[in-house]
C-alpha positions as CSV (number, residue, x, y, z in Angstrom):
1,X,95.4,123.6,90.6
2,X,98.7,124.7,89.6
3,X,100.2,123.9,93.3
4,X,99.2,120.3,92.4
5,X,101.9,119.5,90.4
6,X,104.7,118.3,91.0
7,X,108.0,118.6,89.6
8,X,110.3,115.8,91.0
9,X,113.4,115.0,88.9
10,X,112.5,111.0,88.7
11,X,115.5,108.5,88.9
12,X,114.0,106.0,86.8
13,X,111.0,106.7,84.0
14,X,107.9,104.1,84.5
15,X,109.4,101.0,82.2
16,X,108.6,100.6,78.8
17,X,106.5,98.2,77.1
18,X,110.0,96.2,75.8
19,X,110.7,95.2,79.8
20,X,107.4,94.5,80.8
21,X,108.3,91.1,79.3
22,X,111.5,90.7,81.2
23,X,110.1,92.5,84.6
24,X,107.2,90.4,84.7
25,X,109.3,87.2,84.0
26,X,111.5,88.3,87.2
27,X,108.5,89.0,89.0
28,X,107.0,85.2,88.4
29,X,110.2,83.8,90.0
30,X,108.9,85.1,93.5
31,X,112.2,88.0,93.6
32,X,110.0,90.7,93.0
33,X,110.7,92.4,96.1
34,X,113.3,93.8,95.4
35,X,112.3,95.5,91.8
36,X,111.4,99.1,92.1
37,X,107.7,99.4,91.8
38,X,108.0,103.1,90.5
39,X,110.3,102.5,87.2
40,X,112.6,99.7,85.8
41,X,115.4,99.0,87.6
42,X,115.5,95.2,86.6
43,X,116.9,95.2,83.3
44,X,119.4,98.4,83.3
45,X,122.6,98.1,81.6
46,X,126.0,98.7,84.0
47,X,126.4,102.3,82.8
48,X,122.5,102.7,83.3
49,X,123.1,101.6,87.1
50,X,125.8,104.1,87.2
51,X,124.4,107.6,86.3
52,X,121.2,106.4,88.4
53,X,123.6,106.3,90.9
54,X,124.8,109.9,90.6
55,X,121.4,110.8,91.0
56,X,120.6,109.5,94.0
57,X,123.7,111.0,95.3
58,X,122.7,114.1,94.8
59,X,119.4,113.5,94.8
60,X,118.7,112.3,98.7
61,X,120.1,115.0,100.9
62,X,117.1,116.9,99.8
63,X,114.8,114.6,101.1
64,X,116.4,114.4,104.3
65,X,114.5,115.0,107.9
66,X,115.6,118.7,108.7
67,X,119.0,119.3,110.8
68,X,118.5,118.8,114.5
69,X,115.9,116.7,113.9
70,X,117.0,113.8,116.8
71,X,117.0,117.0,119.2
72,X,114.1,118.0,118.0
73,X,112.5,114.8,118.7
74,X,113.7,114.6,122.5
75,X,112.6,118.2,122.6
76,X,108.8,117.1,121.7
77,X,109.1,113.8,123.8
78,X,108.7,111.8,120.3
79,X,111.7,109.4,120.8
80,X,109.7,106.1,122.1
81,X,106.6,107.3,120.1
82,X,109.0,107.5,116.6
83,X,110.1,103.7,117.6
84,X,106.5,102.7,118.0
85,X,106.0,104.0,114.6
86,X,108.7,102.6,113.1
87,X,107.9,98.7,114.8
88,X,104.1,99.4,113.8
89,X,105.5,99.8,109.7
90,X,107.6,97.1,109.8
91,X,104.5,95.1,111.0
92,X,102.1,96.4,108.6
93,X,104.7,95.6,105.6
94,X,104.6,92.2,106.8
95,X,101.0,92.1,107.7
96,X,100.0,93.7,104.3
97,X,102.7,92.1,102.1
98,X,103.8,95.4,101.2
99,X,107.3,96.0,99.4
100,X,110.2,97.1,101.4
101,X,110.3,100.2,99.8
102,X,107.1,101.3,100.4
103,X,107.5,100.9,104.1
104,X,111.1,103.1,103.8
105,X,108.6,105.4,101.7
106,X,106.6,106.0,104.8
107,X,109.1,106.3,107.3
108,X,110.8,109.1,105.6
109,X,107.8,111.0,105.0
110,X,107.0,110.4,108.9
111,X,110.4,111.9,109.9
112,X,110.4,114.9,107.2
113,X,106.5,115.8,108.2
114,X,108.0,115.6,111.8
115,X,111.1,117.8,111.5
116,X,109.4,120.6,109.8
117,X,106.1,120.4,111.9
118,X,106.1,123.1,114.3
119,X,103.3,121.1,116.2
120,X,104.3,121.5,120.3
121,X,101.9,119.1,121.6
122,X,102.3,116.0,120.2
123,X,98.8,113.7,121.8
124,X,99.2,110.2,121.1
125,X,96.4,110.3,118.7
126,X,98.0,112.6,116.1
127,X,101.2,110.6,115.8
128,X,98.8,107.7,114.9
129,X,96.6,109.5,112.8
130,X,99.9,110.9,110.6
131,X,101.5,107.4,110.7
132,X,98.2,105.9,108.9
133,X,98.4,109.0,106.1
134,X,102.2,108.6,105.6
135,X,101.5,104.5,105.0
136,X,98.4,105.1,102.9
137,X,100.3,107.9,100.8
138,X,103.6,105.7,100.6
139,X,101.2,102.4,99.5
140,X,99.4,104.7,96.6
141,X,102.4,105.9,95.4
142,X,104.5,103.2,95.7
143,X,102.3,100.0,95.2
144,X,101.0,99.5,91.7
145,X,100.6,95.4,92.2
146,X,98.0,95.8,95.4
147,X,95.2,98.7,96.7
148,X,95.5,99.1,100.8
149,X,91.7,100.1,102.1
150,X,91.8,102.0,105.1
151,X,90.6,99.6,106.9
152,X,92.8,97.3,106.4
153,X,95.7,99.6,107.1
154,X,93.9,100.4,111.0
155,X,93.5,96.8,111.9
156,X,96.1,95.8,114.6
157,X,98.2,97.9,116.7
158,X,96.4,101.3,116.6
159,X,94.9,102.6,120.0
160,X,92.7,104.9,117.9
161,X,90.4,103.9,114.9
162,X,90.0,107.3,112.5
163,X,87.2,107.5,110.0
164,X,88.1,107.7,106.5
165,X,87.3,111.3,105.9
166,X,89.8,112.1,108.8
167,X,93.1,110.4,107.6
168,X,91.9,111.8,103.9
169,X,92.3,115.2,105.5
170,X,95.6,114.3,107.1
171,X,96.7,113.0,103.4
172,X,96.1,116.5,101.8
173,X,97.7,118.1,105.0
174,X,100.8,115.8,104.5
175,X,101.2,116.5,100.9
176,X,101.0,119.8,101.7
177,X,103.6,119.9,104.5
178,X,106.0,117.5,102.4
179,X,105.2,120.2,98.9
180,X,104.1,117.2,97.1
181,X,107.6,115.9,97.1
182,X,107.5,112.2,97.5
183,X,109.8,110.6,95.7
184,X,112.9,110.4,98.3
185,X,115.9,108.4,97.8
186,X,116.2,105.8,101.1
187,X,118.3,103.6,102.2
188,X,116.6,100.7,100.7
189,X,116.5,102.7,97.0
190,X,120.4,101.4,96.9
191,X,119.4,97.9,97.7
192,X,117.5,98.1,94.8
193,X,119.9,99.4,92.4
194,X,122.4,97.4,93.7
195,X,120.1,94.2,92.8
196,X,119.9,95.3,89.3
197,X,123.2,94.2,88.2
198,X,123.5,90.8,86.3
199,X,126.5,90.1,87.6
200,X,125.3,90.2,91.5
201,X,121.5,88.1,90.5
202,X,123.9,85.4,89.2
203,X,125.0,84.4,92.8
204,X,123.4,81.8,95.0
205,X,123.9,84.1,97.5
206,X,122.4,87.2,96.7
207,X,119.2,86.2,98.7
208,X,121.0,85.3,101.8
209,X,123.2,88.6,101.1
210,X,120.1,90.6,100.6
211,X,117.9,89.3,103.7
212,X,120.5,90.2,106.0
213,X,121.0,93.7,104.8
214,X,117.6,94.3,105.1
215,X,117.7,93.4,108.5
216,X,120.1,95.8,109.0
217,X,117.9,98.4,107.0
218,X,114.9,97.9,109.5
219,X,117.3,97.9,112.8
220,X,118.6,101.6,111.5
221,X,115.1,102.5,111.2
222,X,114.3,102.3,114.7
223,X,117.6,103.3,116.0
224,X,117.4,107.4,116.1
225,X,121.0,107.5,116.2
226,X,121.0,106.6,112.4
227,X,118.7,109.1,111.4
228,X,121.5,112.0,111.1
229,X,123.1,109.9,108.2
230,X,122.8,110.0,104.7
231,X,120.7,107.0,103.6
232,X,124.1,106.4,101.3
233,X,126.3,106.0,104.1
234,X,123.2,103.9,105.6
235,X,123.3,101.2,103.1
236,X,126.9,101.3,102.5
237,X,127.1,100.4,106.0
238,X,124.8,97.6,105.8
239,X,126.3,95.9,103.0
240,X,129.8,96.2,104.6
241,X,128.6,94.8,107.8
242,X,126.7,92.0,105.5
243,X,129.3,91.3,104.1
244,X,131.0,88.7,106.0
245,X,129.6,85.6,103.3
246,X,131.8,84.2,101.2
247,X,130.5,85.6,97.5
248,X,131.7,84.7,94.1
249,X,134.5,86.7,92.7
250,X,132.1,88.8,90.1
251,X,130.3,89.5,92.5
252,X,132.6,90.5,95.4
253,X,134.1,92.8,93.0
254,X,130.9,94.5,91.8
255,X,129.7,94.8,95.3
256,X,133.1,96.4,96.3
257,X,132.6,98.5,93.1
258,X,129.3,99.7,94.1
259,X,130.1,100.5,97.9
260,X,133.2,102.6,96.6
261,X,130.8,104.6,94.2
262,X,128.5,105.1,96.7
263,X,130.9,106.6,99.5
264,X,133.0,108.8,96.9
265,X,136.1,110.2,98.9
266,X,134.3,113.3,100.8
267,X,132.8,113.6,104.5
268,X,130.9,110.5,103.7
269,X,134.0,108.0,104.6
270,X,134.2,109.6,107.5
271,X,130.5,109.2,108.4
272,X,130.6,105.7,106.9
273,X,133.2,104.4,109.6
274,X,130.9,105.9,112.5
275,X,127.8,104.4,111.2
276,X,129.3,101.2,110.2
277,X,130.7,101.3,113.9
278,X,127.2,101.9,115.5
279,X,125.7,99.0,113.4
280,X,127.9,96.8,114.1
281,X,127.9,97.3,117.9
282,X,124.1,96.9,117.7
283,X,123.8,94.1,115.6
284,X,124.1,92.0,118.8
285,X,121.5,93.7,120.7
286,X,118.2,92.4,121.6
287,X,116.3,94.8,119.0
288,X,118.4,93.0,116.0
289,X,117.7,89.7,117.4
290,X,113.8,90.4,117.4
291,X,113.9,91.3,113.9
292,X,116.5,88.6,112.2
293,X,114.1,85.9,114.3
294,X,110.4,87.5,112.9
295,X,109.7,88.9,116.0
296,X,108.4,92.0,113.6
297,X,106.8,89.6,111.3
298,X,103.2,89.4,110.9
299,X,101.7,86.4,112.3
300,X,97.5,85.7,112.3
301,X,95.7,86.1,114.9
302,X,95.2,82.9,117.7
303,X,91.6,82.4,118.6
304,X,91.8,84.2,121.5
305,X,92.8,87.5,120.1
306,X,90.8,87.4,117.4
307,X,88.7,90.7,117.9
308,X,90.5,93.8,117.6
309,X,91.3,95.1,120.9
310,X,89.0,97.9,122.0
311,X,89.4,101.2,120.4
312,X,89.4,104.9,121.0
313,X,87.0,106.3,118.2
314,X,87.7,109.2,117.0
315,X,85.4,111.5,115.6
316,X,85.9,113.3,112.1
317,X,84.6,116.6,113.9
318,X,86.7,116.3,117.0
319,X,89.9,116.4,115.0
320,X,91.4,120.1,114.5
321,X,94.4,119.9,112.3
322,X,94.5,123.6,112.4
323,X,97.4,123.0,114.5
324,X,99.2,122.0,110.8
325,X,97.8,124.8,109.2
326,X,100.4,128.2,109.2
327,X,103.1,125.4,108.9
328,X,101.4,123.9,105.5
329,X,100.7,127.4,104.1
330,X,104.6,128.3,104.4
331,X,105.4,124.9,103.1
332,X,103.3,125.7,100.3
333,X,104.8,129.3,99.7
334,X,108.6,127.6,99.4
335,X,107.2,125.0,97.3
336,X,106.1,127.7,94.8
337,X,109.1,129.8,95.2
338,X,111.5,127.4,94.0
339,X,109.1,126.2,90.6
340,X,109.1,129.3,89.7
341,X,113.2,129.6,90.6
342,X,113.5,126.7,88.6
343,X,110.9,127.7,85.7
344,X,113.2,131.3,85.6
345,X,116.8,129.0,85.6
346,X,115.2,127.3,82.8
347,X,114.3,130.2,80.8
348,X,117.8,131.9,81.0
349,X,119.0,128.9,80.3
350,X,117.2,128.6,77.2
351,X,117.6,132.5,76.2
C-alpha cells in the first residue's frame, strides 16, 4: 500500500479549530465561494498571504499539462471534444452547486491525464467516461460541505450512461496516471488567495470585481490557446483585464500589490502581456457573451425535456482500459522514483 500515499507539499494545512468560528461566520454570509474548501485561507494574516504566494509560484508549473500538449490535442483530434468537456464542467458546477475550485480541480486533472496519456484512439465514450472520474475525484477531494452520487454527476449532457463500477475503475486508473498528485495550483487558487485579504473583503466591490474575473477564468478554460500559460500569468491577466471598476484606494493598491507579486520580473511579464492580449481580444466574442449572460448556467428542466435524453449504456465488461495500462505502470514507476529521491535528499540532509 505504500504507492498509496501521497506526498504533496500542501499550501495551506486543514484550519484549526480557532477559525472554524470565523470560517463558518464567513460562510453564513452566503461568500463562501470563494473560501478554499481544502485549508483556511479566510483568516490569514498579510504575511501569511505572502509566503502562500511563493508557494504557488513554485508550486504550479509541476502540475501543468505536459509541453506540446495544444499539439498534441490537434494531433488526437481532441480540440472540440476538450471544449465539450470544459462547457459540460462549467454546467455541472452550476447544476450541482459545486465550488469554483472544484470545477478548475477537474479540468486540470482532464488536461494532465490527457497530455501524458499515450491513448491514440480517443472514441467519444472514453473522453466521457474520464470527464465523469476527473469531476467525481475533483468533488471528493475538493468538496467537504456536499457528497456528488454518481448518478447525479451522469444526469444531463452525457451521450453515454457508465455503471458505477466502471467510472470507479477509471478513478483508480486516473490516480494512477496523475501518481496521486492532486492538489494543483489553478488559476482560480489565486482568486482565492487574493480574497483573503481584509483589506480587498472591505470593498463594495469585491463581488462585482470577483464575478467578472471568474468569467474570465471560465472563458480561458475553453479557449486552448490559454492552456500553454502558467495559471499565474492566467489570473494576473484576468484581474488586469477586470480591472476597469473604480475600487477604493486600499484596495486598488493591494490588488496592484498582489498582481506585481504574482508576475515577479522574469519570462512571466512577457507571457502576461500576450495572454492579457488574447483575453482581451476575446472578451467580445460570442463564447464570453454566453457565459457573462448564464448561457452555462444550469437551469431545470421545462416539461418537455424532462426525461433524460436516450442513452448509450455502456456495459462494465465492454470497457477495456487496458489501453491506460503500460502508461499507468510508468506513471507509477516515476512516482516512486522521486519519493524515494526525495526520502534520500531528506536523509543527507539530515546526516
Amino acid at each position: 500500500m505504500e504507492s498509496l500515499l501521497c506526498d504533496e507539499k500542501w499550501v495551506v494545512s486543514p484550519y484549526s479549530v480557532s477559525d472554524h468560528h470565523a470560517r463558518e461566520a464567513f460562510e453564513n454570509s452566503g461568500d463562501s465561494e470563494h473560501v478554499c474548501h481544502g485549508g483556511s485561507w479566510f483568516g490569514m494574516t498579510q504575511q501569511d498571504c505572502d509566503a502562500e504566494l511563493a508557494i504557488c509560484l513554485e508550486k504550479e508549473r509541476g502540475y501543468m499539462p505536459e509541453s506540446g500538449y495544444v499539439e498534441c490535442l490537434e494531433a488526437k483530434g481532441l480540440v472540440f471534444a476538450r471544449t465539450r468537456v470544459m462547457q459540460w464542467l462549467i454546467k455541472c458546477r452550476s447544476r450541482l452547486k459545486l465550488s469554483y475550485g472544484t470545477m478548475f480541480l477537474a479540468a486540470n486533472y482532464f488536461d494532465r491525464f490527457v497530455s501524458i496519456c499515450k491513448c491514440q484512439e480517443w472514441k467519444h465514450w472514453i473522453v466521457e467516461l474520464v470527464s465523469i472520474a476527473c469531476l467525481s475525484v475533483a468533488s471528493k477531494f475538493n468538496e467537504t460541505l456536499s457528497t456528488l452520487s454518481l448518478h447525479e454527476i451522469q444526469m444531463e449532457d452525457l451521450d453515454h450512461s457508465f455503471q458505477s463500477s466502471t467510472i470507479q475503475r477509471m478513478e483508480l486508473m486516473l490516480l494512477q496516471m496523475l501518481g496521486w498528485r492532486l492538489g494543483p495550483i489553478t488559476a482560480y487558487s489565486y482568486v482565492e488567495l487574493l480574497t483573503c485579504n481584509s483589506d480587498f473583503l472591505t470593498s463594495h466591490l469585491q463581488e462585482q470585481f470577483i464575478t467578472k474575473v471568474n468569467d474570465l477564468l471560465l472563458h480561458s478554460l475553453l479557449d486552448i490557446n490559454f492552456v500553454d500559460f502558467r495559471p499565474s500569468v492566467i489570473a494576473a491577466s484576468a484581474f488586469q483585464c477586470g480591472f476597469d471598476s473604480v475600487f477604493t484606494l486600499s484596495s486598488t493598491v493591494c490588488l496592484t500589490n498582489y498582481i506585481r507579486q504574482i508576475i515577479g520580473q522574469d519570462q512571466r511579464e512577457m507571457d502576461l502581456m500576450k495572454c492579457q492580449k488574447l483575453m482581451e481580444v476575446q472578451i467580445a466574442s460570442e463564447c464570453f457573451r454566453a457565459i457573462t449572460c448564464g448561457s452555462f448556467s444550469y437551469c431545470p428542466s421545462s416539461p418537455v425535456t424532462v426525461l433524460l435524453a436516450e442513452r448509450i449504456d455502456v456495459n462494465d465488461d465492454h470497457v477495456d482500459l487496458s489501453i491506460f495500462m503500460v502508461q499507468a505502470r510508468s506513471c507509477i514507476g516515476i512516482a516512486k522514483s522521486k519519493k524515494t529521491e526525495t526520502k534520500e535528499k531528506h536523509q543527507l540532509n539530515n546526516f
